[in-house]
C-alpha positions, 0 to 999 in steps of 0.5 A: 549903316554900311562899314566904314573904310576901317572896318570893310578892310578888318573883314577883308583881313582875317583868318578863315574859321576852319571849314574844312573840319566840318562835313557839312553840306551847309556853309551858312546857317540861320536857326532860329534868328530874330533881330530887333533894333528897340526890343519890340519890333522884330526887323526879322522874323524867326529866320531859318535859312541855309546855304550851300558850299558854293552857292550864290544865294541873292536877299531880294526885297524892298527897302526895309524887308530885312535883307541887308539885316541878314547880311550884317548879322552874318558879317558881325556888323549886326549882334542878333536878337534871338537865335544862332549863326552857323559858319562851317558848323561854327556858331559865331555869334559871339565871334567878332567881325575880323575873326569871322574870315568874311569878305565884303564889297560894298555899293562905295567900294571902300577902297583906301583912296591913299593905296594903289590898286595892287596895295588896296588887294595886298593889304589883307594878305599884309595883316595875314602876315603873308610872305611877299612872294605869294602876296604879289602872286595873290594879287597878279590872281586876282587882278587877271581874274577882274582883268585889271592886271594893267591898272595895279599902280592906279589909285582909286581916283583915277578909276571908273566906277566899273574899274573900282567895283573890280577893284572891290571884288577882286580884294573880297576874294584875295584871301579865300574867304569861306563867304563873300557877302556884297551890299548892293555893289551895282548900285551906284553903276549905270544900266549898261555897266550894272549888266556886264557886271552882273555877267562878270561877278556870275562869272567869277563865282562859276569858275572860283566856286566861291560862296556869295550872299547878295543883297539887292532889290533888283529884280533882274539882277537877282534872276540873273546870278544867283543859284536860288533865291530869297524873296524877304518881306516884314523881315520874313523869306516869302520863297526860297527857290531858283530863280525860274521857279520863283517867276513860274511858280510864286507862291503867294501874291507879294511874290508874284507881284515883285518878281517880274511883270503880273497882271492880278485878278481879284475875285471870289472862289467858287469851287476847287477839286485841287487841280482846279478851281473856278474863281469869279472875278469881280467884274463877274466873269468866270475864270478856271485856274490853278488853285495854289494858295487858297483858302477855300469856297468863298474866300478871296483870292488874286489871280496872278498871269504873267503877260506873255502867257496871254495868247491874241485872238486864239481858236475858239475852243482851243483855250479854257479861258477866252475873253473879249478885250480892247486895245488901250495902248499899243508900245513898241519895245524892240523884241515885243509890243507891251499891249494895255488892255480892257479884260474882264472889267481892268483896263491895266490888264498887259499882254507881251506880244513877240515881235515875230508875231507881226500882229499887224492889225492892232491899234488903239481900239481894235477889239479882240479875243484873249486867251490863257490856259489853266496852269498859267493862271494861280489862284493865290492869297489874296494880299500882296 
């Protein structure tokens, strides 16, 4: 359940636990920990996870994986079940949410809707007993950072959703806490805003080199402003890695079809060497891929391709896996054509064609060649 109003503004609030004391690569740390909500069922799973001095770490994940856990558990929302919490080498566990010197923003905001905006960012620095002078220095900061400095005597009511989400932010940062967590706080935006502040919030940690954990089950939103991150599922980090090494390099079959576009081929190894294998998929076609998470000769697996690494009409001989196709469906999205294929017995089989590429000469029904190299096929487990 998210904080209400009272318990958002007590976390925005407190004193930092000393992080300078420690020598700690690691702000944040997991060890170990599990969370259950009916002492049976485990909503994580033996969590093991750390995070830098720094670092913007996004939880990805479908509803119900275990990401928002983790973030509550770290704010104190959430007691865990089993295991430790670290803060600056601190265990926290037993230390309450307003002694934890956290920030939060939230998909509401959470804003006092009675406060202006420069009362909403100076009532943390109040209840830190901060001087006057350097509360109204702090909140000319942080509202020039959000770019707001105009808007300090507006109340919540008479901002935007963008606006407010600024507000938010820019109060979670007030007071240099040692981390920042933030509940899905572009949810509630439209598209076009939902992106400039994704650039926004990016922004503001590079330049403050403050420490986020991001929750979010937005696939672009992740890849766009987090340092690495990870991928939960049934409450366990299916990968932990940077952004691009998740979308090029997934290692198992749930990862590779939640991030991004993937076209999957269910079949049955034949024979692997390690650096290749030869799988023959169901409709009995043969295809040479990059053995990567396989459980030997005669085992299931599901082949992962992403779209645009499929070339139209290549040179014969010019790629290890050529097959015949038809064009079932042709659409027109500005810098590429999605093209929906029949190959290899699927007709759900997607190609990205580069508008540069002018392949002029397709249409529904058009038959024509399709080809990919070995590295851009991996064999994978063959769940997900």
């Amino acid at each position: 359940m998210t904080p209400n109003y009272k318990q958002s503004i007590i976390i925005n609030s407190v004193v930092n636990v000393n992080s300078n004391q420690s020598n700690s690569d690691y702000l944040v740390r997991f060890e170990n920990v599990q969370k259950s909500y009916d002492g049976e069922i485990l909503v994580i799973k033996d969590l093991n996870l750390n995070m830098e001095r720094g670092e913007f770490l996004t939880m990805l994940g479908p509803s119900g994986s275990g990401k928002t856990t983790c973030l509550m558990m770290l704010a104190g929302f959430e007691p865990a079940t089993h295991g430790e919490i670290f803060l600056a080498d601190q265990p926290i566990n037993s230390v309450p949410p307003h002694k934890r010197g956290i920030g939060m923003v939230f998909q509401n905001y959470a804003l006092f809707p009675h406060m202006t905006v420069g009362e909403n960012l100076a009532f943390p620095l109040e209840v830190r007993k901060m001087g006057k002078s350097e509360r109204e220095e702090r909140v000319k900061k942080a509202l020039d950072m959000v770019q707001l400095t105009a808007f300090a005597d507006r109340r919540p009511a008479q901002l935007s959703g963008g606006q407010a989400q600024r507000v938010a932010v820019a109060r979670a940062l007030v007071f240099d806490p040692d981390v920042v967590l933030m509940d899905e706080p572009l949810g509630a935006l439209d598209k076009n805003l939902r992106e400039q502040m994704q650039y926004e919030i990016k922004h503001i940690h590079e330049n403050l080199e403050v420490t986020v954990m991001y929750v979010t089950h937005d696939q672009s939103e992740a890849l766009t402003m987090s340092n690495r991150v990870a991928v939960f599922d049934d409450g366990v980090i299916q990968q932990l890695a940077p952004p691009d090494v998740l979308y090029e390099q997934p290692e198992n079959a749930f990862v590779a079809g939640f991030i991004g576009e993937n076209n999957r081929l269910l079949g049955t190894v034949l024979s692997s060497n390690g650096k290749e294998c030869r799988v023959k998929i169901d409709d009995g076609s043969e295809i040479t891929c990059n053995p990567i998470n396989i459980d030997g000769d005669g085992k299931r697996t599901t082949i992962s391709l992403r779209p645009e690494r499929v070339t139209v009409n290549p040179e014969a001989g010019s790629l290890p896996n050529i097959f015949d196709a038809k064009v079932a469906e042709l659409i027109y999205l500005g810098d590429h054509i999605r093209t929906r294929m029949e190959v290899c017995g699927h007709d759900d089989f997607i190609v990205k064609i580069p508008n540069s590429a002018h392949h002029a000469g397709l249409s529904e029904g058009t038959e024509v060649k399709v080809g990919w190299n070995v590295e851009d096929c991996r064999a994978l487990d063959p769940s997900g």
